[in-house]
C-alpha positions as CSV (number, residue, x, y, z in Angstrom):
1,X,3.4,-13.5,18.5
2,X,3.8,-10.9,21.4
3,X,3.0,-7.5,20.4
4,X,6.7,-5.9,21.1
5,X,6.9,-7.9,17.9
6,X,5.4,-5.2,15.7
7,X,9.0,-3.6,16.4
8,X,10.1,-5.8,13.6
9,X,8.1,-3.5,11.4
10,X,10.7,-0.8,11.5
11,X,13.5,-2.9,9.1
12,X,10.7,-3.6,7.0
13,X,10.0,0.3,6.6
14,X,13.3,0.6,6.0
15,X,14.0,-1.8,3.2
16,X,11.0,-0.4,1.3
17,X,11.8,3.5,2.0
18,X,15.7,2.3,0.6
19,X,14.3,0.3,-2.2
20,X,12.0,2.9,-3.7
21,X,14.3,5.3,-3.1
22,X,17.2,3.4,-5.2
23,X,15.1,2.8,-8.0
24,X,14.1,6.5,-8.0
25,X,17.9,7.4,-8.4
26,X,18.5,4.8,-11.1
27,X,15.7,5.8,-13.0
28,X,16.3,9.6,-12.6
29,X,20.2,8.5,-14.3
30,X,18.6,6.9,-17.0
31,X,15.3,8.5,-18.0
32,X,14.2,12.9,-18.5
33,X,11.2,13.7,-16.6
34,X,8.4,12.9,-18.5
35,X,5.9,16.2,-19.3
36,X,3.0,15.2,-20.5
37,X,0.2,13.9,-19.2
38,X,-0.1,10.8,-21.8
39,X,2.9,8.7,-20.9
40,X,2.9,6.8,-24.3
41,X,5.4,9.1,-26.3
42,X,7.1,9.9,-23.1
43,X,11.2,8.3,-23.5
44,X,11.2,4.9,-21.3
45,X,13.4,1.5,-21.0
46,X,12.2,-1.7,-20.8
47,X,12.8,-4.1,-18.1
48,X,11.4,-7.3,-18.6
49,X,7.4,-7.4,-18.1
50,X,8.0,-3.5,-16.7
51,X,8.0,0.1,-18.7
52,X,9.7,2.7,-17.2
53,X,8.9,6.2,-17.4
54,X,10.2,9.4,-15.1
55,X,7.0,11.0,-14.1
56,X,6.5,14.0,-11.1
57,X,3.5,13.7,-9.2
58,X,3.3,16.9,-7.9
59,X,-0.4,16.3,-6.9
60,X,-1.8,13.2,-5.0
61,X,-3.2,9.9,-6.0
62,X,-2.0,9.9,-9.6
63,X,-2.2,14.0,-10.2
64,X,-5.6,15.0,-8.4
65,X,-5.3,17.7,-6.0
66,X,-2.4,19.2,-7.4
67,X,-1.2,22.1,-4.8
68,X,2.1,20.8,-3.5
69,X,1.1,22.0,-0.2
70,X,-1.6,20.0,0.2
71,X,-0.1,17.2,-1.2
72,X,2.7,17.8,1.3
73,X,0.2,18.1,4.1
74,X,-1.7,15.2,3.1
75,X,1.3,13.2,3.0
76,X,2.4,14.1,6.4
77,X,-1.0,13.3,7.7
78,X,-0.7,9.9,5.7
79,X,2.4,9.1,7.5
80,X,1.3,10.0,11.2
81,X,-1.9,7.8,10.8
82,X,0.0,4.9,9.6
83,X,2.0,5.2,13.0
84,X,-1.7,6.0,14.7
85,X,-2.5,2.6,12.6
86,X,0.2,0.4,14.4
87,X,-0.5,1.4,17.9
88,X,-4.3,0.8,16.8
89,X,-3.5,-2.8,15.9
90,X,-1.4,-3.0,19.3
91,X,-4.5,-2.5,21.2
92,X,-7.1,-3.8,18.6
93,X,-4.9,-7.5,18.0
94,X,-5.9,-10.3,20.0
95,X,-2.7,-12.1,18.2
96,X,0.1,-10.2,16.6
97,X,0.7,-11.9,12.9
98,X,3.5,-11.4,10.7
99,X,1.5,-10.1,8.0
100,X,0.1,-7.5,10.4
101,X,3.8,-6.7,11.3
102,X,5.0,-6.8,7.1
103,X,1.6,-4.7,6.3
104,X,2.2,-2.3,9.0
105,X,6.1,-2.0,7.6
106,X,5.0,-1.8,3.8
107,X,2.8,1.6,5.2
108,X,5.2,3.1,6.8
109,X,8.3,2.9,4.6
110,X,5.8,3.5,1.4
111,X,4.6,6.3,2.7
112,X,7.8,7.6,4.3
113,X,9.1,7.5,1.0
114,X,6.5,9.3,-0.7
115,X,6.6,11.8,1.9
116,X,10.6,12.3,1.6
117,X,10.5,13.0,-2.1
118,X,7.5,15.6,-1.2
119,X,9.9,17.8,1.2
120,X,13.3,17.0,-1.2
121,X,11.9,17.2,-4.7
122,X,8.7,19.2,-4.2
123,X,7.2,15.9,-5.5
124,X,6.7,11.8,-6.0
125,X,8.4,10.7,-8.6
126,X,6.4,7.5,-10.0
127,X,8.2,5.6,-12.7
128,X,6.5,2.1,-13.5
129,X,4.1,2.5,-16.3
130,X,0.8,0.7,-16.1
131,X,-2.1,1.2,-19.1
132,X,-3.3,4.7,-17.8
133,X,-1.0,5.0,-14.9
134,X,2.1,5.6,-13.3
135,X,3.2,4.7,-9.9
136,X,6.5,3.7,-8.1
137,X,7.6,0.9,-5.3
138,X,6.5,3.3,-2.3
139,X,2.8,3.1,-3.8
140,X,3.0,-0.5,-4.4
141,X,4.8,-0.8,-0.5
142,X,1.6,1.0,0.3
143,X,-0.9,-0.9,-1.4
144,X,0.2,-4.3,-0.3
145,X,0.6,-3.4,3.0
146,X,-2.6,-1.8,3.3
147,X,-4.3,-5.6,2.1
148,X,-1.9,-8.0,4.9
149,X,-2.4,-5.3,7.7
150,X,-6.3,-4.7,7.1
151,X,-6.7,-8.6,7.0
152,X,-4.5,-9.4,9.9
153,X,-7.1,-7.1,11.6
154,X,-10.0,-8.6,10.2
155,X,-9.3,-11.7,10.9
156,X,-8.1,-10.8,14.5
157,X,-11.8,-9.8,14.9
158,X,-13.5,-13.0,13.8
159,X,-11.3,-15.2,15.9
160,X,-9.0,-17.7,15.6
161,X,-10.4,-21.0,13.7
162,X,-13.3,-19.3,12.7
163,X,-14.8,-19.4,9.3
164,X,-17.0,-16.6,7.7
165,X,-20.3,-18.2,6.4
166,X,-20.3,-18.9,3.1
167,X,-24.2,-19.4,2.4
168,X,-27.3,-18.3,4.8
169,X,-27.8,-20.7,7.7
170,X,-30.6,-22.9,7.2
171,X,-32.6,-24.0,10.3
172,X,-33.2,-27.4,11.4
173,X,-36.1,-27.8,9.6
174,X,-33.9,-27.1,5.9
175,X,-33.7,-29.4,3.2
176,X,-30.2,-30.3,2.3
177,X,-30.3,-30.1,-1.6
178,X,-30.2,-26.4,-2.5
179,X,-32.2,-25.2,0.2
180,X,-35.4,-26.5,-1.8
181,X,-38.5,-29.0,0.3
182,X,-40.8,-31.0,-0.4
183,X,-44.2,-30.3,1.2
């Protein structure tokens, strides 16, 4: 894949920025903000495997570092170095893959997203409740992307058709059962 390619990233940003973004509006018809800090008692709706729950994240990763401004700032410094990221992976890729080019996306339009409800709302909104958490689509968008674009890297560096060793090497003189010899 040529590396003009990673252009293909942009849609991808913009499906995830429009999809978390959607659910955050359908949620926010459906649910109150959520005020306290244990989300068990908080109103939510079920939706099949998922709980929902209207949280604001004023801080960052899941309420630590609370100042809105620094969560704002952070955020925008999140968002420039996933850009930084991309052109890193121009230069850094021997071969452009598509999960480099879905990874990079998933960044950006996560993190755009996030970044958008920090200058509209003053805050992320997360609404899927996990045991002990709550986090939205942009998060996920991020997460994922962070694993296909960091491996797409990693495996640019060891090469095409090469295998990381599972075991030690053994020289020439190694026994083949387990490594063990008989003297």
């Amino acid at each position: 894949m040529r590396r003009l390619q990673l252009l293909h990233a942009i849609p991808v940003a913009i499906a995830c920025l429009a999809a978390d973004q959607l659910a955050k509006l359908l949620v926010a018809a459906s649910l109150p903000i959520c005020q306290k800090l244990l989300y068990a008692t908080c109103p939510h709706h079920r939706l099949g495997p998922l709980t929902l729950v209207r949280v604001q994240n004023l801080g960052t990763a899941y309420t630590f570092l609370r100042s809105p401004a620094i969560a704002f700032a952070l955020g925008l410094v999140g968002c420039l170095l996933v850009f930084v990221y991309a052109f890193a992976c121009i230069a850094w890729l021997r071969r452009v893959t598509w999960a480099a080019v879905l990874g990079i996306g998933l960044q950006a339009g996560g993190a755009s997203s996030n970044l958008l409800d920090r200058i509209v709302a003053n805050g992320a909104y997360d609404y899927i409740k996990f045991p002990g958490i709550a986090f939205n689509v942009a998060d996920l968008c991020l997460l994922v992307g962070m694993v296909l674009a960091t491996g797409s890297i990693a495996m640019s560096l060891v090469g095409p058709g090469a295998r990381l060793p599972l075991r030690p090497h053994r020289g020439p003189g190694a026994a083949s059962s387990g490594g063990l010899s008989s003297a």
